[in-house]
C-alpha positions as semicolon CSV with decimal commas, in nm:
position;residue;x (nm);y (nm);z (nm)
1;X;-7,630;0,952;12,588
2;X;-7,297;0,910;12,686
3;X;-7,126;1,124;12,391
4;X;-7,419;1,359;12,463
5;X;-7,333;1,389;12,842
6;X;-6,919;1,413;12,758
7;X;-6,950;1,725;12,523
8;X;-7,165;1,926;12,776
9;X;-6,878;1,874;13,026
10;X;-6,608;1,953;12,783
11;X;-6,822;2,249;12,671
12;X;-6,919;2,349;13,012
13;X;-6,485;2,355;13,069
14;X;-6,426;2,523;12,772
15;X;-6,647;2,808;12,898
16;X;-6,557;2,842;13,229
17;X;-6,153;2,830;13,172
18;X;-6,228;3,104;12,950
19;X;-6,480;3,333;13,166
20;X;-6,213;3,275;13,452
21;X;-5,881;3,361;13,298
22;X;-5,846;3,736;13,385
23;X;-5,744;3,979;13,085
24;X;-5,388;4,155;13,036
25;X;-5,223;4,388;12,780
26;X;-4,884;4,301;12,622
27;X;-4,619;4,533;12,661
28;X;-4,431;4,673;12,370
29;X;-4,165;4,397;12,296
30;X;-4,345;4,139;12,512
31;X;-4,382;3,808;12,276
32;X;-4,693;3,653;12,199
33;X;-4,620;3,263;12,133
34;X;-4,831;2,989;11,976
35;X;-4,648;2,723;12,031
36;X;-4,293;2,797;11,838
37;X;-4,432;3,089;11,607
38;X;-4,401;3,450;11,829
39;X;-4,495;3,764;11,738
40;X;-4,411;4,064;11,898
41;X;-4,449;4,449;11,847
42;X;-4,099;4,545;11,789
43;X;-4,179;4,985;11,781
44;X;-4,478;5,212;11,736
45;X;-4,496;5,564;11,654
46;X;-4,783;5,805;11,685
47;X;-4,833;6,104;11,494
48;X;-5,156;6,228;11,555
49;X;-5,426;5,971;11,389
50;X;-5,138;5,797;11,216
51;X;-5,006;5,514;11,398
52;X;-4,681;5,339;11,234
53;X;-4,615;5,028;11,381
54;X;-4,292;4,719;11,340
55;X;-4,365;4,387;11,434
56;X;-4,106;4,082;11,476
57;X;-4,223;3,705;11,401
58;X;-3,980;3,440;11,482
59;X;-3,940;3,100;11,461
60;X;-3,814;2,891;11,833
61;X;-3,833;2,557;11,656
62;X;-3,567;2,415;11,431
63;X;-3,685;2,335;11,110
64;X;-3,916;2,638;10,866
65;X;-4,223;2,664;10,947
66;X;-4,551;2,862;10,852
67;X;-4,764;2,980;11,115
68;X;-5,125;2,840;11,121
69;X;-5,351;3,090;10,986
70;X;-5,210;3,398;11,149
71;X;-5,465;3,746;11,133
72;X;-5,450;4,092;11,271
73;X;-5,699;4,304;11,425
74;X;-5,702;4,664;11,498
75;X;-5,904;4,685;11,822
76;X;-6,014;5,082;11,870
77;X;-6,338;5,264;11,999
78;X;-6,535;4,949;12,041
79;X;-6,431;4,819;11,684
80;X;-6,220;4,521;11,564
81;X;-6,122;4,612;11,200
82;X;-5,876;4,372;11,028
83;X;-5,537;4,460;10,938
84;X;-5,356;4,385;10,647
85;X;-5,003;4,256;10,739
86;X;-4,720;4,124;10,454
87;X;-4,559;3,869;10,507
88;X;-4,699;3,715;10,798
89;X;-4,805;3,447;10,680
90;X;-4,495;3,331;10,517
91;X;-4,237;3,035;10,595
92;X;-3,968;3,163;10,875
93;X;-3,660;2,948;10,899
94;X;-3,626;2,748;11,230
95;X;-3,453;2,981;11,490
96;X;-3,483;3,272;11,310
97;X;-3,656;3,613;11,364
98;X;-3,790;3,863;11,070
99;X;-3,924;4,211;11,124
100;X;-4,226;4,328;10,909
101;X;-4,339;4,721;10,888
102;X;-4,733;4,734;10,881
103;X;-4,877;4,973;10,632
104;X;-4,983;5,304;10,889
105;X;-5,245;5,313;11,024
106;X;-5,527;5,574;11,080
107;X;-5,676;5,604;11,390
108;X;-5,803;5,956;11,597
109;X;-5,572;6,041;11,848
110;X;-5,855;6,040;12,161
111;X;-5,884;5,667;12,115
112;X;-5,660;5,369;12,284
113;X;-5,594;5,199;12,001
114;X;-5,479;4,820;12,024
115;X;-5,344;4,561;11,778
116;X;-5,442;4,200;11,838
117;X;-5,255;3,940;11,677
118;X;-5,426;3,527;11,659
119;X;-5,288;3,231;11,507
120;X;-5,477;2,897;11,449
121;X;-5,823;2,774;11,278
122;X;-6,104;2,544;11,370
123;X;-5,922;2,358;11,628
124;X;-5,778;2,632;11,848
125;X;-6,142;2,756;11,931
126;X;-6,210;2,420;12,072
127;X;-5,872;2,381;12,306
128;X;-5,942;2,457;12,673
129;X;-5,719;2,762;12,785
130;X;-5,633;2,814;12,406
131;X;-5,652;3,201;12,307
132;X;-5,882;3,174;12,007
133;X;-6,184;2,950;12,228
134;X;-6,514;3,094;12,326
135;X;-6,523;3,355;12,579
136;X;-6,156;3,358;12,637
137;X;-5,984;3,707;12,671
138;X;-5,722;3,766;12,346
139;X;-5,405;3,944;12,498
140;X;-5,315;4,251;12,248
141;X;-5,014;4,537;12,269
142;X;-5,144;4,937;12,324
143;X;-5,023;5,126;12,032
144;X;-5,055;5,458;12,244
């Protein structure tokens, strides 16, 4: 009854932290941390439907690191279509940065298009607050 009564509260928290936190774009160079792995969009370029984008990962700890399951989403016209990205999933020596170039991509020019970036598995969607939990809005960079 106890352990019963205990995950209804946590759930209950986990839901409204997430409901309540308010929702915000990142700005182009604005980093996106999880915990010492950050990601950032270093430069986009528009074209008409092509959209040609840079990204920076870096490392804020001191010893190499992986991220934890790192994926990319292309958020446009209602859609969240995954997006292939090299590299971004490999070791980064501690205080270091790396740039990766994403393979364009094709999107009409009437839509907003947005790339979201996440980073963690199973236990991320149970952390209060944490990006990846229930509910909870998932800050991502305009591509223009």
């Amino acid at each position: 009854m106890i352990l019963a009564i205990s995950v209804l509260c946590y759930s209950t928290a986990l839901v409204a932290v997430s409901v309540a936190t308010p929702a915000h774009d990142l700005a182009i160079g604005e980093w996106k941390c999880f915990d010492e792995w950050c990601v950032t969009i270093t430069s986009t370029h528009r074209t008409g439907d092509l959209v040609q984008v840079e990204l920076s990962v870096q490392n804020r700890g001191r010893r190499e690191q992986a991220p934890d399951t790192p994926r990319a989403w292309l958020l446009h016209n209602g859609l969240r279509d995954p997006v292939e990205v090299p590299d971004l999933t490999s070791r980064i020596p501690g205080g270091s940065t790396r740039r990766i170039a994403l393979t364009p991509m094709t999107v009409p020019a009437q839509e907003h298009p947005q790339l979201l970036i996440t980073e963690g598995g199973l236990p991320s969607f149970l952390v209060i607050g944490d990006d990846n939990s229930p509910f909870h809005p998932q800050p991502a960079w305009l591509l223009g």
